[in-house]
Each structure stands twice: as C-alpha cells, then as structure tokens.
C-alpha positions as a Markdown table, in Angstrom:
| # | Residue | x | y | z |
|---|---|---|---|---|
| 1 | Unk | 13.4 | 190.4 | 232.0 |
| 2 | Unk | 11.1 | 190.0 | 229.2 |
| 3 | Unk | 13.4 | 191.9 | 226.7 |
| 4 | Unk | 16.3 | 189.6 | 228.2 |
| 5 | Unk | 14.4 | 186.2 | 228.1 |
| 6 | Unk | 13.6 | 187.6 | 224.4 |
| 7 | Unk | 17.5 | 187.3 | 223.1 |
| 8 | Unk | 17.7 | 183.3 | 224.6 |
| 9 | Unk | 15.6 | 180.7 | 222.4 |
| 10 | Unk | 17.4 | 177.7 | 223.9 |
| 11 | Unk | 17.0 | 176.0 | 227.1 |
| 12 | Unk | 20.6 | 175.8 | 228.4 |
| 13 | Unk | 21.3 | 179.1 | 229.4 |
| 14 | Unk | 20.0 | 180.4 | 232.6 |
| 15 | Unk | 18.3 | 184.0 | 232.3 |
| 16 | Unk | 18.2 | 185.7 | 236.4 |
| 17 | Unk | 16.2 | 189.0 | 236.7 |
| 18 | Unk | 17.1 | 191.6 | 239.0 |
| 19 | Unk | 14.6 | 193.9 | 240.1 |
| 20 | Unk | 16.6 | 197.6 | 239.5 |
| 21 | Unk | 13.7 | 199.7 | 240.8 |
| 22 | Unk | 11.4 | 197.7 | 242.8 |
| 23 | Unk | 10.0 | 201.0 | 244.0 |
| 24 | Unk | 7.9 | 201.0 | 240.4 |
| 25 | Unk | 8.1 | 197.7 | 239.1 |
| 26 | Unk | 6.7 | 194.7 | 241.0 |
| 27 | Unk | 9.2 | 192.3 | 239.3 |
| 28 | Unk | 7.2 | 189.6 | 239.5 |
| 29 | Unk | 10.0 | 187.6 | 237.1 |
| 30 | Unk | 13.0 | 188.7 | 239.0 |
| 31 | Unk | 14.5 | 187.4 | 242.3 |
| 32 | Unk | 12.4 | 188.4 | 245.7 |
| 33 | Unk | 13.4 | 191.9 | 245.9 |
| 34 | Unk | 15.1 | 191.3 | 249.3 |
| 35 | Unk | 18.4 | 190.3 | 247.1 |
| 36 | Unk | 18.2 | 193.9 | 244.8 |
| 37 | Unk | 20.3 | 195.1 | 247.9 |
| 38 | Unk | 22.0 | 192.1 | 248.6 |
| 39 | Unk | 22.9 | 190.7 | 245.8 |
| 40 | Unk | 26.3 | 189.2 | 246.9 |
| 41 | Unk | 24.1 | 186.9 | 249.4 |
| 42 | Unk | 22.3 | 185.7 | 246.1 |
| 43 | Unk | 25.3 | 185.0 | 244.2 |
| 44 | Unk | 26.8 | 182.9 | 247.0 |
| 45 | Unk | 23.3 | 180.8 | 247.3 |
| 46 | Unk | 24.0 | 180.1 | 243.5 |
| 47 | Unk | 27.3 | 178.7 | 244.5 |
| 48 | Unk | 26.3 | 176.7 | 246.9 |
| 49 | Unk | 23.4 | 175.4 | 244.8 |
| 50 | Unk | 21.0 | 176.4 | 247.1 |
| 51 | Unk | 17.7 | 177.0 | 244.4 |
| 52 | Unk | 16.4 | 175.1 | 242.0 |
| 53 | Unk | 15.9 | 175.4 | 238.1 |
| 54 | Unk | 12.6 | 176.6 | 237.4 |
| 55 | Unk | 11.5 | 176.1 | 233.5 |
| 56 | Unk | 9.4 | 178.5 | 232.2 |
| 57 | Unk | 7.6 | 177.5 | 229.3 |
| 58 | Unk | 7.5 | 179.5 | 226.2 |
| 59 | Unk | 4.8 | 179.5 | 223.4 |
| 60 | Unk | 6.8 | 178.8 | 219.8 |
| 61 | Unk | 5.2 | 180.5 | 216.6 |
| 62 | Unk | 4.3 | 179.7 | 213.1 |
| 63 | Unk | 3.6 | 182.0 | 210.1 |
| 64 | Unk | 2.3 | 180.7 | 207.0 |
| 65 | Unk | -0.1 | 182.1 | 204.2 |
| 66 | Unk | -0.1 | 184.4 | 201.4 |
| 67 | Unk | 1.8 | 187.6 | 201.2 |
| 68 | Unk | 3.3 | 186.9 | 204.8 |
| 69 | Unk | 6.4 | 189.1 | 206.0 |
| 70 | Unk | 7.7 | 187.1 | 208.5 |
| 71 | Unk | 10.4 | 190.3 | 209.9 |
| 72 | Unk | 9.5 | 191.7 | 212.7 |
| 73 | Unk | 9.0 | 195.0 | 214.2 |
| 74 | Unk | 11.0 | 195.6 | 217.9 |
| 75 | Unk | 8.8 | 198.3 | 219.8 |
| 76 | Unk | 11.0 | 198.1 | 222.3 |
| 77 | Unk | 13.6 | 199.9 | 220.0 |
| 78 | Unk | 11.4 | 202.2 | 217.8 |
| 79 | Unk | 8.2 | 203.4 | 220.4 |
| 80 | Unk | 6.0 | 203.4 | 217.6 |
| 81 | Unk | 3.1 | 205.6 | 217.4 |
| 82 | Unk | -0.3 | 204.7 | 216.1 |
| 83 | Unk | 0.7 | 205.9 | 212.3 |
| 84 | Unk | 4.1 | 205.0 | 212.4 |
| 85 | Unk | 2.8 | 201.5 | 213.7 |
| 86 | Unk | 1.4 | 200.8 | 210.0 |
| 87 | Unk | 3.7 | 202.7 | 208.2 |
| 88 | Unk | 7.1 | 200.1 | 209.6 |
| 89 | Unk | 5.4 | 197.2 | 207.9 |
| 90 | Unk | 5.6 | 199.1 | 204.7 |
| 91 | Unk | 8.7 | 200.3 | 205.4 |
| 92 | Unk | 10.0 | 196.6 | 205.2 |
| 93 | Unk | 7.7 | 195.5 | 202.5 |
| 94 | Unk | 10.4 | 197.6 | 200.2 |
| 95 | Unk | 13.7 | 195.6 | 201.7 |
| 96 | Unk | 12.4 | 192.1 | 202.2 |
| 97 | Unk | 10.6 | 189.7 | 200.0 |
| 98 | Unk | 7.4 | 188.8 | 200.9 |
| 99 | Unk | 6.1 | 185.0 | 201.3 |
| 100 | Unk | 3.7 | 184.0 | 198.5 |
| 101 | Unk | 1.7 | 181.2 | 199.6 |
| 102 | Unk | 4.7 | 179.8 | 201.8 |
| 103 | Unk | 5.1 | 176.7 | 203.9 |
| 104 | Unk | 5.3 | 177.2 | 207.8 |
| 105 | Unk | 7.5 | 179.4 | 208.9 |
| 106 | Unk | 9.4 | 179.6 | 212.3 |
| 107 | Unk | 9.3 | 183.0 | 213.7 |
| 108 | Unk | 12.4 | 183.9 | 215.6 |
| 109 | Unk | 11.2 | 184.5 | 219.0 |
| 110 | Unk | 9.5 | 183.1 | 221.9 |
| 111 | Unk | 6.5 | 184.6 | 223.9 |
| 112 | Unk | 7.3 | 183.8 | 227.7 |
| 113 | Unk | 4.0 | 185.6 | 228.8 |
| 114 | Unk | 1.6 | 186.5 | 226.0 |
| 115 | Unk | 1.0 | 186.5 | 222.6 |
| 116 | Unk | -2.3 | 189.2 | 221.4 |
| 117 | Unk | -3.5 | 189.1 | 217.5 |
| 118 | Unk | -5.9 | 191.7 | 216.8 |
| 119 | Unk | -6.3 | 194.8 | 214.5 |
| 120 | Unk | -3.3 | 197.8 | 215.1 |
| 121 | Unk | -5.5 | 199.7 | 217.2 |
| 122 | Unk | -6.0 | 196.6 | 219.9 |
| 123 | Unk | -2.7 | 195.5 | 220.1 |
| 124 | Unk | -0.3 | 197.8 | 222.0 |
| 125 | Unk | -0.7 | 198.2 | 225.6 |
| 126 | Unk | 1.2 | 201.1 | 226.9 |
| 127 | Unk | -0.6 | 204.1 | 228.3 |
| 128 | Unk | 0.8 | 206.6 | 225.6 |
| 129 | Unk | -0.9 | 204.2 | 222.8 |
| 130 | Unk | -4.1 | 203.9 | 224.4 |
| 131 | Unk | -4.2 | 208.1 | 224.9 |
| 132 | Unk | -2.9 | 208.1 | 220.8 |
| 133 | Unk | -6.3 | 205.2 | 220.0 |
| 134 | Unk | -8.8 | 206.9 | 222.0 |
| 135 | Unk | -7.9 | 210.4 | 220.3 |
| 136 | Unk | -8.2 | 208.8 | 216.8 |
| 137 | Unk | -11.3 | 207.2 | 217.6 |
| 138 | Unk | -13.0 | 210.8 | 218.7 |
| 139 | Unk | -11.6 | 212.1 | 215.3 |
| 140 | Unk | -13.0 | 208.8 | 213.2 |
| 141 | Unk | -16.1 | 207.8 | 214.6 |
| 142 | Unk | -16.5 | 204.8 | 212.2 |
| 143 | Unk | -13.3 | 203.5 | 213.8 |
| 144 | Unk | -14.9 | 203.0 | 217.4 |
| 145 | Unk | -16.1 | 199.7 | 216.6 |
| 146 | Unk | -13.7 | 198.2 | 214.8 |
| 147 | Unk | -13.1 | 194.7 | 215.5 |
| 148 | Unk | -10.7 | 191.7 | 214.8 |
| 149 | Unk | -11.8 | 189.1 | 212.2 |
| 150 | Unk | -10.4 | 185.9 | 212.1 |
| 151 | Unk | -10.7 | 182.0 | 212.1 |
| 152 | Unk | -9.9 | 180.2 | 215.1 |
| 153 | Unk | -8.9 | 176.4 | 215.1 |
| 154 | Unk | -8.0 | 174.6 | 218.4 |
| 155 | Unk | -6.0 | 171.6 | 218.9 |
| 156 | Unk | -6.4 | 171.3 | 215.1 |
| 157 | Unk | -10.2 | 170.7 | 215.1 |
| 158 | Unk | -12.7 | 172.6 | 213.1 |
| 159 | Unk | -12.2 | 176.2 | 212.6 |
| 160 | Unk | -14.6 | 178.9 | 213.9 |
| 161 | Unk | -15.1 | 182.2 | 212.2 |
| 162 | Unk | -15.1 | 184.8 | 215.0 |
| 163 | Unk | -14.9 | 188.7 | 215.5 |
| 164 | Unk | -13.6 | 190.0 | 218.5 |
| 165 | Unk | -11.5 | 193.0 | 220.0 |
| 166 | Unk | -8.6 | 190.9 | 219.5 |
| 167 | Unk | -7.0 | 187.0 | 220.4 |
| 168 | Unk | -4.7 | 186.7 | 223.7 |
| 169 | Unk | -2.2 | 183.3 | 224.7 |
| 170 | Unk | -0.8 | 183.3 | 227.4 |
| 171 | Unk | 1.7 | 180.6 | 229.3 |
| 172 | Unk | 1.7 | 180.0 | 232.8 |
| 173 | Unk | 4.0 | 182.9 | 233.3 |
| 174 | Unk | 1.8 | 185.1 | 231.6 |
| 175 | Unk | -1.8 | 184.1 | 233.4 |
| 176 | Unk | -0.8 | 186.3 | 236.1 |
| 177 | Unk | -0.5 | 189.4 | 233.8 |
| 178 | Unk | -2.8 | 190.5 | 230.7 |
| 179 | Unk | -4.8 | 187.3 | 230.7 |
| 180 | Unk | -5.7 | 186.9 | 234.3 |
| 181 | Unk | -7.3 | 191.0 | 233.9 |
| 182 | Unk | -9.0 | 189.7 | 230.7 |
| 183 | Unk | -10.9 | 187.0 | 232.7 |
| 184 | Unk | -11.3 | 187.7 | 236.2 |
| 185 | Unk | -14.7 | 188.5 | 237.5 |
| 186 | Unk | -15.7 | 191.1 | 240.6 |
| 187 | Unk | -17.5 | 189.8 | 243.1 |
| 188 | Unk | -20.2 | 192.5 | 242.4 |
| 189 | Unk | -21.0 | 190.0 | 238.9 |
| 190 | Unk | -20.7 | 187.2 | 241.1 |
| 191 | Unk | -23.2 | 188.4 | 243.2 |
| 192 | Unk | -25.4 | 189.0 | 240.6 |
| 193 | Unk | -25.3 | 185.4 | 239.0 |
| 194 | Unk | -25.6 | 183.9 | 242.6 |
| 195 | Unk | -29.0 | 185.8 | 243.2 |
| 196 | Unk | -30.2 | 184.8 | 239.5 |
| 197 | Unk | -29.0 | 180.8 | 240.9 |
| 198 | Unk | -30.7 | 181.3 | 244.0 |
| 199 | Unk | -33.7 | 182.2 | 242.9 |
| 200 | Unk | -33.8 | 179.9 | 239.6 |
| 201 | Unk | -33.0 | 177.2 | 241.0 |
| 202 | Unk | -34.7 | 177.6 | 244.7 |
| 203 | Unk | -31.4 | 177.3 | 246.4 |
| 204 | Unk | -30.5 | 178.3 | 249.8 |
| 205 | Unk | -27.3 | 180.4 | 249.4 |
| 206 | Unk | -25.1 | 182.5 | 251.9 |
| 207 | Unk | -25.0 | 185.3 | 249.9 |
| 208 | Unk | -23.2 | 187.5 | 252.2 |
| 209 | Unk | -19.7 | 189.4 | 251.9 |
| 210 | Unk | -17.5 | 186.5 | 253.2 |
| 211 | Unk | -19.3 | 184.0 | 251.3 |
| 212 | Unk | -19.4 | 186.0 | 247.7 |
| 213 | Unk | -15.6 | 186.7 | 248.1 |
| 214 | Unk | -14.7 | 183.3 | 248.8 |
| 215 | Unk | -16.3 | 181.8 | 245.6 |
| 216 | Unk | -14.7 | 185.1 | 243.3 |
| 217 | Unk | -11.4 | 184.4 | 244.8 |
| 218 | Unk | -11.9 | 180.7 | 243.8 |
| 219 | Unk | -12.8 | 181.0 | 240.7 |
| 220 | Unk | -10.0 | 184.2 | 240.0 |
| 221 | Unk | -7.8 | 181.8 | 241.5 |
| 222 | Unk | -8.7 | 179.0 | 238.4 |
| 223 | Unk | -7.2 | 181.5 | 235.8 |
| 224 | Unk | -4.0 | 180.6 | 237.5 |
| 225 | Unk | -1.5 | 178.0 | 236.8 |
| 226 | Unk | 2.2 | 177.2 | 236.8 |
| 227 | Unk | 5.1 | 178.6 | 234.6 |
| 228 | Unk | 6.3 | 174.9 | 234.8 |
| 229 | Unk | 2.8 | 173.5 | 232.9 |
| 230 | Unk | 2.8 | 173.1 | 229.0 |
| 231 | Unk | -0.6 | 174.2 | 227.8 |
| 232 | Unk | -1.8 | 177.2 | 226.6 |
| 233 | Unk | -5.0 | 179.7 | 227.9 |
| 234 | Unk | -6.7 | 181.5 | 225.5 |
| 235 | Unk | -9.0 | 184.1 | 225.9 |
| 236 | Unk | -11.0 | 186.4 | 223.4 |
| 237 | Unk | -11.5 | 189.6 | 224.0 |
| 238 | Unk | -15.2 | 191.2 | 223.8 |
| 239 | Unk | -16.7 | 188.6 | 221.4 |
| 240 | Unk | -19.5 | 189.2 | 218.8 |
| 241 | Unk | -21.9 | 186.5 | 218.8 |
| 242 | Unk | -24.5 | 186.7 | 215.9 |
| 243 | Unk | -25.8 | 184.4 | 213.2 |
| 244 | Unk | -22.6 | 184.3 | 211.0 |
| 245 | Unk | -20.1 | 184.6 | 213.9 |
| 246 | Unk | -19.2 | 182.4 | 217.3 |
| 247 | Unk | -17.9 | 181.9 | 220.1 |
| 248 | Unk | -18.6 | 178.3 | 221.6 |
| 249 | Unk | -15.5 | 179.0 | 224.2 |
| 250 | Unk | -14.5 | 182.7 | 225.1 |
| 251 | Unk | -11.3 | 180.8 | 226.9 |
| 252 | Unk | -9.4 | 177.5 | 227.1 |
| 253 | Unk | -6.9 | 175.5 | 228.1 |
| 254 | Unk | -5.2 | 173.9 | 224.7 |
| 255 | Unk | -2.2 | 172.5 | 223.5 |
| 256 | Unk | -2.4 | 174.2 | 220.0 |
| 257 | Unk | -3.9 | 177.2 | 218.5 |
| 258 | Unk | -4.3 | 177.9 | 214.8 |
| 259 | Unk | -5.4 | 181.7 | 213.9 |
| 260 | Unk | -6.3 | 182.2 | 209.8 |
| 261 | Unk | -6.4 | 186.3 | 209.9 |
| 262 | Unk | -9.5 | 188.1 | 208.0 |
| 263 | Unk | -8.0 | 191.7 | 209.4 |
| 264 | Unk | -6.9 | 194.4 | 207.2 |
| 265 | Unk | -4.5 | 195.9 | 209.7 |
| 266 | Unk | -3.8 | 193.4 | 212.3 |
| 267 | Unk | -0.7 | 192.5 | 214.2 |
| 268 | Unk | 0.7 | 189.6 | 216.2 |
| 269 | Unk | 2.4 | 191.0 | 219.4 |
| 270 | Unk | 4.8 | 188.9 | 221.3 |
| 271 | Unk | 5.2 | 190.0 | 225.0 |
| 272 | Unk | 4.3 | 193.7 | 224.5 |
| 273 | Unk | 7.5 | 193.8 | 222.4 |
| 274 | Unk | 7.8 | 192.2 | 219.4 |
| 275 | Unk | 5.3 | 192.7 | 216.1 |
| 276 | Unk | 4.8 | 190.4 | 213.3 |
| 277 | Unk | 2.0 | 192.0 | 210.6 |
| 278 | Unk | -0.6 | 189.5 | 210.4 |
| 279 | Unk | -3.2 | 190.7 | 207.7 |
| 280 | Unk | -5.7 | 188.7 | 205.1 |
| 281 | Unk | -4.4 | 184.8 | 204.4 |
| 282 | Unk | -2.1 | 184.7 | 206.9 |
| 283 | Unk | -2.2 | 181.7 | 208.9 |
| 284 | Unk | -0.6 | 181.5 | 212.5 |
| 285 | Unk | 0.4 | 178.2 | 214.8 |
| 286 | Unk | 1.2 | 178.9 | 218.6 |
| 287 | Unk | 2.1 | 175.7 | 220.0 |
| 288 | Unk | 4.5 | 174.7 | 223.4 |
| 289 | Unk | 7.6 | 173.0 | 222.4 |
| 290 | Unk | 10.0 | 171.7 | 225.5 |
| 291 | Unk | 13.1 | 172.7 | 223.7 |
| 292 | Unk | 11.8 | 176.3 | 223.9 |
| 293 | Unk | 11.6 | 176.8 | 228.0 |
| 294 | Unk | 13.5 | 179.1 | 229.6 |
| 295 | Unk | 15.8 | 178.2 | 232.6 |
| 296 | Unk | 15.3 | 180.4 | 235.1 |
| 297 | Unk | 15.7 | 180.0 | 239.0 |
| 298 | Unk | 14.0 | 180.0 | 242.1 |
| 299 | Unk | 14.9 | 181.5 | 245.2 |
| 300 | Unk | 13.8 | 181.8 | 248.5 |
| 301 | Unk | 13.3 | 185.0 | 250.0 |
C-alpha cells in the first residue's frame, strides 16, 4: 500500500489496498480483511456507493542548502546494505549535478506515514539492517554512540541545536506505526511516576492494576489521532540534553517543521522506502499541503 500510495501525488485518484496475505501482514491500510476472500462483494459496495472517501493526509517535502542532491535512493528496489547505503549517494553524485546553495526544492514524493532524518546507521528499519548496524558497531566501538546533529525549527520559530538518535514525522496515518512505539509508555513507568506523585505531592492515589492501566492506556491513546487531521507529530528519538544542546519538547503537534542537518552521513527516509542524502547545510521543510492527500476509502467490515 505504501509503495502504491508512493506512485500517486495527486488527490483525484483513489488508491484501495488489498490485504494478499493477511496471515503476516496486519494491513492496517487495506480493506477489513473479510473482503481478501470476497472481493467481488467489495467491488459491488463500490458500485453502489456504499463507503465513503477517506483523505489521508500526506506530509510534502522541501530540500534546500548547499551541495544538496535532491535524487533519491528507492530501497524498495535496491535492498541496500549498510555500505552500499553510503556508497548509492556517490554513485549519483557522478550522474547528477549537485545544488549549490539552491532555492527550495520540491522533492518528488509524499510520506503518507513517516518521515525519519538521522545519521545512515538510524535510519533503516528492517530486521536485516539492524543485524548489519549492530555487527558494525561490535567491530567499531567509537561508532556505538553516534548520534544525529541537527537544528530544529518549528512552525518557523527559533531554531534549536539538538543531538539525538535521529528526527521522526509522522501523519495521522502514521501515529499508529513507528511514532506511536517511539512514544508510548508501559504502565510499569507509569507506576513509577504515580508513586513519586503520590508521595510528592501527598496525594491519595489508586495505584492498583486496573487503575495504572487505565491512565497508560489514556495517555497511549493521546499519541493517536486521525488520518483525516492536518498537523504533524514529531518526536525525537533518545535526546542529549547538556549545556550546548536541547530539547525543550521531545514531541509535538505542529503545522511545520524545519530541519538544518549538522550530520556527516545522514539520510531523510520517506515511509521506510524512499532516501534523500541529507548531510552538512542542507536544510529540510516538511509541511501538510491539502492538494497532497490521498483518496482512499472506507469500508465497513
């Protein structure tokens, strides 16, 4: 669904997902998984119009800066390991020009869940990347705590220098995915921080089972919101909070994000499938524009 929704940048044509194999994939984009093996009964509740549009927003991207390359790298197509990862970007730097100290420009896709900026070694997901990171990392110890470095400017106020294990954006579609495991909090913390309340603060708590899984769930539940909304929630990943960097918010509901890379070997990852090289200067804008929402529909079970 995600490598579909990737091909449509326009709002007028509809994208469905089918769930092939909902014996390993939840499909939480696709139609219930009731219609997998009925799909003819779908089809005819499409012709009699009985659904409804459900617009998913997207989150549109800017790249601006010196020495930008604004191609990017499909991991869908090439499975990239860790070396080849870096070695693609130069691979292009020898066919395309590169941007000196360009204006704005629009990259050619759309994230529908997430967007992650971070250094190479953050920003793949897969289980085979992580295997290929944490072997490197026992081979170079100095790379274990290697960060992202970066400026951080929201809804264009002041920008914040911050270092991190790497940037995430999500839509509404996405804070069910990477984004809502970033954020969400067991109720063994909660306990914790309702016994430090309780006993700051002289209060008479509950703090049993039913009571401490209420309030996690609540709050989880927060992280949550509707494919239909235009805002964006960022989160930062692992923060380091000293005297030269910050965090004043470690996630946020925003409009507008601008990103002024510091990193050496970073990339901007668009839904797990798409890579942009985002290295020293270069300056990204993630921002919801309607004309970038993706018709999709909803459908009973």
């Amino acid at each position: 669904m995600l490598l579909a929704a990737s091909k449509v940048l326009d709002r007028l044509k509809p994208v469905i997902g089918v769930n092939t194999d909902p014996e390993r994939s939840e499909g939480h984009l696709c139609l219930p998984v009731r219609y997998t093996h009925s799909f003819p009964e779908a089809l005819q509740k499409f012709y009699r119009g009985e659904f409804r549009w459900l617009w998913r927003q997207r989150i549109r991207l800017y790249l601006e800066g010196t020495g930008i390359n604004p191609v990017p790298v499909d991991l869908h197509e090439q499975q990239l390991s860790l070396n080849q990862h870096s070695r693609a970007f130069n691979i292009e730097r020898v066919h395309d020009e590169r941007f000196e100290a360009s204006g704005p420009q629009l990259l050619p896709v759309r994230a529908l869940n997430e967007v992650f900026i971070g250094e190479s070694l953050s920003s793949r997901m897969s289980y085979s990347w992580a295997v290929a990171v944490d072997n490197l990392r026992r081979s170079i110890p100095t790379l274990k705590g290697l960060a992202s470095y970066y400026e951080i400017s929201v809804d264009d106020g002041p920008w914040e220098k911050q270092k991190s294990s790497g940037l995430n954006l999500c839509t509404g579609t996405g804070s069910k995915a990477w984004s809502f495991n970033i954020n969400r909090v067991t109720p063994q913390a909660v306990e914790d921080v309702l016994n430090i309340a309780k006993r700051q603060g002289n209060l008479s708590l509950p703090l049993n089972r039913e009571f401490v899984e209420k309030v996690t769930n609540e709050y989880n539940e927060s992280l949550l919101y509707s494919p239909e909304e235009p805002k964006i929630l960022f989160s930062i990943r692992e923060p380091i909070a000293n005297r030269v960097f910050s965090s004043s918010r470690q996630r946020c509901f925003t409009s507008k994000v601008c990103v002024r890379s510091r990193c050496w070997d970073a990339c901007m990852v668009v839904d797990g499938g798409t890579s942009f090289e985002f290295n020293d200067g270069a300056i990204a804008s993630m921002l919801i524009n309607k004309e970038d929402e993706l018709r999709t529909v909803l459908l009973e079970q």
